[in-house]
C-alpha positions as a Python dict, from the first residue, in 0.01 Angstrom:
ca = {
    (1, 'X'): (0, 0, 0),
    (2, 'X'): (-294, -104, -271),
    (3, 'X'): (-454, 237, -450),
    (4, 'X'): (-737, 229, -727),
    (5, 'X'): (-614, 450, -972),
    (6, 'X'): (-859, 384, -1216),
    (7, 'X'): (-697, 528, -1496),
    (8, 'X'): (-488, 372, -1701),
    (9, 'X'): (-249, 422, -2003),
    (10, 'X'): (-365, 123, -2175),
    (11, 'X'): (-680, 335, -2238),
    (12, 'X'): (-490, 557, -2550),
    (13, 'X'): (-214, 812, -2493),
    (14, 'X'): (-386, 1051, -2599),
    (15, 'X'): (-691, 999, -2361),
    (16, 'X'): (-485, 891, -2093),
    (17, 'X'): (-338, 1236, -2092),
    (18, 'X'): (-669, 1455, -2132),
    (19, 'X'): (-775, 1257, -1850),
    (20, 'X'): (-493, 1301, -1600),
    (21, 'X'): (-488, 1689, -1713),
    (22, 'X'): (-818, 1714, -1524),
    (23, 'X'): (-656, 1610, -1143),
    (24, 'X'): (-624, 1920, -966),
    (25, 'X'): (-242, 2024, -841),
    (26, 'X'): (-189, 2019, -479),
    (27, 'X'): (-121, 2342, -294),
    (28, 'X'): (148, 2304, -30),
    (29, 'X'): (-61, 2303, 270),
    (30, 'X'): (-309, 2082, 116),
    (31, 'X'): (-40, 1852, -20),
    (32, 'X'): (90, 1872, 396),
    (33, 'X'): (-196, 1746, 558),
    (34, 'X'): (-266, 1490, 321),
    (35, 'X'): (93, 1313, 343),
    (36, 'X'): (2, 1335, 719),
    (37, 'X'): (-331, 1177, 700),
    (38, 'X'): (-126, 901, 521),
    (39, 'X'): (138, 826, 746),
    (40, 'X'): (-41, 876, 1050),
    (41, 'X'): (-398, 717, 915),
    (42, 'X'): (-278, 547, 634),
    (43, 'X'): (-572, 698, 526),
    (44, 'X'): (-572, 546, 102),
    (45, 'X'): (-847, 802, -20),
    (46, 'X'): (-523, 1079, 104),
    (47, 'X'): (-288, 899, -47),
    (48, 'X'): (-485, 813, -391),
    (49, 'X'): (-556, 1176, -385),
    (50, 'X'): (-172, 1253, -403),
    (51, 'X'): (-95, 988, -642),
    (52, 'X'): (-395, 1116, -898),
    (53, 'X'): (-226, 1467, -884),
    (54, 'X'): (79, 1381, -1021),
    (55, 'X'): (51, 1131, -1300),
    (56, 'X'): (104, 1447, -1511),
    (57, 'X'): (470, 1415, -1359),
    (58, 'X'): (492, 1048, -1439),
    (59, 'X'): (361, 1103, -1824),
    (60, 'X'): (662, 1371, -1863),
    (61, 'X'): (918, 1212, -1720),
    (62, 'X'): (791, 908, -1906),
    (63, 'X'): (825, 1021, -2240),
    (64, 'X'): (1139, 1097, -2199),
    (65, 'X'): (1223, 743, -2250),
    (66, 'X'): (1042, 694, -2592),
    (67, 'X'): (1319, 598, -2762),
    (68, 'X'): (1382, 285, -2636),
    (69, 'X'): (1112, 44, -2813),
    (70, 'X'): (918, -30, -2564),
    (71, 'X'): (555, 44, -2489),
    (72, 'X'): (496, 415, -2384),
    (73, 'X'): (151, 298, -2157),
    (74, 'X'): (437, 16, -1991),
    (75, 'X'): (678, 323, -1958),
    (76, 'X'): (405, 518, -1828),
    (77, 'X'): (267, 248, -1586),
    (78, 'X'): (586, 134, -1446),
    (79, 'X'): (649, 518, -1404),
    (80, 'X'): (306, 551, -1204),
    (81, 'X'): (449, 195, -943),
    (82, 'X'): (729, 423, -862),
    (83, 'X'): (510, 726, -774),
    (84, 'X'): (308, 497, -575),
    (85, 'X'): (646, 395, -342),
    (86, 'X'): (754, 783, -329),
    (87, 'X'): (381, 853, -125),
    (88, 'X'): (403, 528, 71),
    (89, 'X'): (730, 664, 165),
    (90, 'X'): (682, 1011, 161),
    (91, 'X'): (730, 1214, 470),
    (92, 'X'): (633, 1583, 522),
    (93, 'X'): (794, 1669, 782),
    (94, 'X'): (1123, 1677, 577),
    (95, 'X'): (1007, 2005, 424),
    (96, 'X'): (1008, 1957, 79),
    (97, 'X'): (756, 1854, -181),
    (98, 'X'): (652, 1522, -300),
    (99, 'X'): (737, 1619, -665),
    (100, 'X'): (1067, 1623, -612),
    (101, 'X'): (1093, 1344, -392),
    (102, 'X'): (870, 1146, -619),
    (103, 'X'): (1085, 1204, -878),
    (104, 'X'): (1337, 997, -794),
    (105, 'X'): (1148, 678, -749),
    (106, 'X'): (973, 742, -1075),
    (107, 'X'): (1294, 766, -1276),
    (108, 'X'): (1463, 460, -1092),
    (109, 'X'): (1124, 264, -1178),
    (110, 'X'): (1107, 381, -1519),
    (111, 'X'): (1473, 290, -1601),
    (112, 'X'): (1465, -72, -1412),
    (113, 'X'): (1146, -142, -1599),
    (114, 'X'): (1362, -31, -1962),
    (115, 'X'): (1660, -256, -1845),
    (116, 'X'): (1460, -544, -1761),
    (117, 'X'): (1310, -478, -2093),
    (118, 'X'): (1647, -466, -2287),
    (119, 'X'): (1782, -763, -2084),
    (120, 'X'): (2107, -609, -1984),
    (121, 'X'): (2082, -713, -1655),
    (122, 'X'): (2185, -1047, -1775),
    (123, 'X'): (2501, -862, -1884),
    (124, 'X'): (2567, -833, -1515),
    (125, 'X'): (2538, -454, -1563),
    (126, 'X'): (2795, -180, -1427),
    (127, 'X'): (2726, 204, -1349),
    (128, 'X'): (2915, 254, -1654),
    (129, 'X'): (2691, 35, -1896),
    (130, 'X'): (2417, 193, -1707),
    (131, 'X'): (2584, 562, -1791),
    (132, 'X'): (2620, 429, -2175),
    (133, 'X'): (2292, 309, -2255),
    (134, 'X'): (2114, 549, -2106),
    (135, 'X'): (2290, 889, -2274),
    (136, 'X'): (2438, 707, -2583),
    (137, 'X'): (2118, 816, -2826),
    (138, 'X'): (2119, 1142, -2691),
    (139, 'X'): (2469, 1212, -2814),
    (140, 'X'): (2437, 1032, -3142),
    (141, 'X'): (2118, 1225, -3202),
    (142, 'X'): (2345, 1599, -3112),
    (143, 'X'): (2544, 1443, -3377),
    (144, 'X'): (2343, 1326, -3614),
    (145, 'X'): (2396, 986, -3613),
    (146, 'X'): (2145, 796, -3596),
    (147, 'X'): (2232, 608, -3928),
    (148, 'X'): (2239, 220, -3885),
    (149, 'X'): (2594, 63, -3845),
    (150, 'X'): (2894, 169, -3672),
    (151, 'X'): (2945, 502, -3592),
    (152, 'X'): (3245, 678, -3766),
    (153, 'X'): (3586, 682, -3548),
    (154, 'X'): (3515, 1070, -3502),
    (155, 'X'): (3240, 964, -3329),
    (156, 'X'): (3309, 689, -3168),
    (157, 'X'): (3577, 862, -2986),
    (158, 'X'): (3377, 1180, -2915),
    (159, 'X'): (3147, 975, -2717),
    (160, 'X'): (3381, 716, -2517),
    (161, 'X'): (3521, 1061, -2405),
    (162, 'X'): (3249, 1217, -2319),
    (163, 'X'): (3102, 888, -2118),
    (164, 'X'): (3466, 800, -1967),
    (165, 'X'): (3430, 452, -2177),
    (166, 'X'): (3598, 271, -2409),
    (167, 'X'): (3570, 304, -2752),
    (168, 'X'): (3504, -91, -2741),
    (169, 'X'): (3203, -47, -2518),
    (170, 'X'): (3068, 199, -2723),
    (171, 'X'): (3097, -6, -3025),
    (172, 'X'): (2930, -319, -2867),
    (173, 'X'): (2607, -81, -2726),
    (174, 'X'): (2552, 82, -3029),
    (175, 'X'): (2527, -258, -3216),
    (176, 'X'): (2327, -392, -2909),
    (177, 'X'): (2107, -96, -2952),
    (178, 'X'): (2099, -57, -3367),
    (179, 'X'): (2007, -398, -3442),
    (180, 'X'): (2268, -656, -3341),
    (181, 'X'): (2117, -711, -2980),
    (182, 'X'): (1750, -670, -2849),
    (183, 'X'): (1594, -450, -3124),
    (184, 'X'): (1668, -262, -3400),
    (185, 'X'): (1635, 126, -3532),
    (186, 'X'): (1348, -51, -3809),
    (187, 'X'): (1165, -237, -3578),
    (188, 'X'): (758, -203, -3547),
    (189, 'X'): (676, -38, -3216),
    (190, 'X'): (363, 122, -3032),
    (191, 'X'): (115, 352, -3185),
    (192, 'X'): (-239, 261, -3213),
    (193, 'X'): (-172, 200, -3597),
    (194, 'X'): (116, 20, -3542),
    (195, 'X'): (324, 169, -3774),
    (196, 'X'): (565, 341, -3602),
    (197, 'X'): (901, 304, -3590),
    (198, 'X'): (1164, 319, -3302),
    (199, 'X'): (1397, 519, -3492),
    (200, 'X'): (1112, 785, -3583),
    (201, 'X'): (1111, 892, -3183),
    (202, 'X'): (1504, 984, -3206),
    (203, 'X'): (1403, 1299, -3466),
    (204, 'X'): (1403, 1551, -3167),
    (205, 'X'): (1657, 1391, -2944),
    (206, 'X'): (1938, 1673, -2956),
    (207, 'X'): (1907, 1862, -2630),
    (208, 'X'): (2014, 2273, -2696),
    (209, 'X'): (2366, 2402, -2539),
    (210, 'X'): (2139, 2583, -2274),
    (211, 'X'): (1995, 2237, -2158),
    (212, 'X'): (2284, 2026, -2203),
    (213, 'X'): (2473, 2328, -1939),
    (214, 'X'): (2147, 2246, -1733),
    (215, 'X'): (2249, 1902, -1674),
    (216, 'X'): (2607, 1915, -1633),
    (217, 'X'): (2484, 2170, -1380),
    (218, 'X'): (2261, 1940, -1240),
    (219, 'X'): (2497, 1671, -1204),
    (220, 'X'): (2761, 1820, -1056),
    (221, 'X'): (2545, 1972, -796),
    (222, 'X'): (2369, 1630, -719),
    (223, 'X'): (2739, 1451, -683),
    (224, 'X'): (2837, 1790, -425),
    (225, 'X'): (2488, 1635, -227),
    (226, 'X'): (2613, 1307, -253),
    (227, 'X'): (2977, 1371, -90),
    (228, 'X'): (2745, 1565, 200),
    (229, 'X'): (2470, 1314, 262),
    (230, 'X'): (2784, 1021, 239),
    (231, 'X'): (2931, 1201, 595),
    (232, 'X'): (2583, 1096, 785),
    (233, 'X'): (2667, 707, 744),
    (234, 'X'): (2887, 585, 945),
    (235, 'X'): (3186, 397, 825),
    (236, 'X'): (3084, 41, 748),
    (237, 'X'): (2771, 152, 559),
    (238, 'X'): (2995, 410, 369),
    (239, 'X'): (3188, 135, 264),
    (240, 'X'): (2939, -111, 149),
    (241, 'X'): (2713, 155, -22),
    (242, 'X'): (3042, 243, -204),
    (243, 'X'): (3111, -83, -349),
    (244, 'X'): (2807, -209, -404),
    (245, 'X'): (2590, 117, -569),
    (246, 'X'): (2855, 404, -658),
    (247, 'X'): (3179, 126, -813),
    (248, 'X'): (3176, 39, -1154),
    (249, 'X'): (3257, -317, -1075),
    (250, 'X'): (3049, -369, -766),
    (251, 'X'): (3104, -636, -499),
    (252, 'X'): (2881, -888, -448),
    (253, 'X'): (2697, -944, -135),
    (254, 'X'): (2895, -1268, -71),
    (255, 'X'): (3211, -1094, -142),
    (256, 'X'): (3120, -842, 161),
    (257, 'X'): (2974, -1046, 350),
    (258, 'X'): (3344, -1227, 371),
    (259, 'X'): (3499, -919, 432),
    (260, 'X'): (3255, -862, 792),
    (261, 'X'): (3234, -1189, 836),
    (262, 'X'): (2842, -1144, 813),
    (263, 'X'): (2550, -1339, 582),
    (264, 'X'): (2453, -1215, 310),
    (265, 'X'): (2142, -1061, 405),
    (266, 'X'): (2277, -913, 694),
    (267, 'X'): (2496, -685, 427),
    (268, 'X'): (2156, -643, 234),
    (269, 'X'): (2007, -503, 501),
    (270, 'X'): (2266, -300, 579),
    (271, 'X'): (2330, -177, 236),
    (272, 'X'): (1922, -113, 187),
    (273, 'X'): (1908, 90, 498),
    (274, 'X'): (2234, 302, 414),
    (275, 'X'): (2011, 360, 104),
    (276, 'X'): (1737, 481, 240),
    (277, 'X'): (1964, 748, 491),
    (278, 'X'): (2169, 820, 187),
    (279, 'X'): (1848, 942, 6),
    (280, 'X'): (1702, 1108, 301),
    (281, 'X'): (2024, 1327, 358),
    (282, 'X'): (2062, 1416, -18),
    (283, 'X'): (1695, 1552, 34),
    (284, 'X'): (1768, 1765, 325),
    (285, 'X'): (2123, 1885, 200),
    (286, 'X'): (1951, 1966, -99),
    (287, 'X'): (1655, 2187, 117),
    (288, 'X'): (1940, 2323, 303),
    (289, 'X'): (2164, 2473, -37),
    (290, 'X'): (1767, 2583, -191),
    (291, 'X'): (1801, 2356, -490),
    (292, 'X'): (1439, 2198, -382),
    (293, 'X'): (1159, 2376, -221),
    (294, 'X'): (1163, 2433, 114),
}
């Protein structure tokens, strides 16, 4: 799939935005026969039309990663690849819109592109790391401490508790992230005056009591879809999708592929297609309890 979104990030933020402001949103119906002009057509001028419409999405959900030192037009862009794969994969005969399906694959592209970025990949890394680094300035800015160097005990332990971590892991990140690994709370990043610094994005950081509720909310409800959508796979793909994607010390393919006494891509394959129903079942369990549009 190859669309000519002419826009691009790299333009100015600030432009960039005005800019995308001016795409129309997509009523439901119109939204419909679009997706199906796409998958039955793949008609691009449809599917450019639903991509255009919601780079507004990708730019929101996009600067919610800000604080990581990186580029917000690369933050944006990799956001806008993962919208791209949501309409190439987008089906409307599920019932539900391609906001919330394309949210998914923008967030997933968004946070692969700051991992990459942060090189803890080469870490070899778990959910858990994955859990850390990703909420570990949030809390520190709910309690104030974004101050370079350790955190205070109090602290420390308030967050390996919160996280399910150890205290050690928390230690290690928060160097990693303050300084003592990729990049530090001083360092030079974006703006077009290039003054900026990272830490001067972690000011509003704190999330309220009502939004914080919001999540847990959130979560819990998406891990009730999970243990739903996990009953449509049968038992093998239950299996592998549960030690490779939901351990925190997942198996390697080679290791699985020993245990079937399959290759390697065989259990690939296998794993990516689980995937794919996993996702699909979340969405319709999700239609089916109202917590999307239907």
């Amino acid at each position: 799939m190859s669309l000519s979104v002419a826009l691009s990030p790299e333009q100015g933020l600030n432009r960039y935005l005005q800019e995308v402001r001016k795409f129309p949103m997509l009523e439901r119906d119109e939204e419909f026969m679009l997706a199906k002009r796409w998958v039955e057509h793949q008609d691009s001028e449809a599917a450019e039309k639903m991509v255009t419409s919601h780079l507004r999405l990708v730019a929101k959900i996009a600067m919610g990663y800000r604080g990581y030192g990186l580029p917000i037009a690369e933050v944006i862009s990799e956001g806008n690849v993962g919208l791209m794969q949501a309409v190439k994969k987008f089906d409307p005969d599920k019932g539900f819109r391609l906001s919330t399906y394309a949210m998914w694959w923008i967030r997933a592209a968004i946070q692969e592109y700051v991992l990459r970025s942060w090189s803890l990949v080469k870490m070899g890394t778990t959910a858990a790391q994955k859990k850390l680094f990703f909420n570990l300035r949030r809390l520190k800015g709910q309690m104030k401490a974004v101050e370079e160097g350790d955190l205070t005990p109090e602290n420390l332990e308030k967050i390996a508790t919160k996280l399910g971590v150890k205290e050690t892991e928390v230690t290690s990140m928060n160097r990693r992230m303050s300084g003592g690994g990729d990049a530090s709370l001083n360092v030079t990043i974006g703006g077009e005056d290039g003054s900026a610094q990272w830490q001067d994005w972690l000011v509003d950081e704190t999330d309220s009591q009502e939004d914080q509720l919001a999540e847990d909310q959130e979560h819990d409800a998406r891990m009730d879809l999970l243990q739903t959508a996990m009953a449509d796979l049968n038992e093998r793909e239950r299996d592998i999708i549960a030690k490779r994607r939901l351990s925190d010390s997942p198996m390697t393919l080679e290791d699985l592929a020993g245990i079937y006494n399959v290759s390697r891509e065989r259990i690939r394959q296998i794993e990516g297609r689980a995937f794919e129903k996993l996702q699909e079942a979340m969405l319709k369990a999700a239609g089916t309890a109202g917590l999307i549009e239907g």
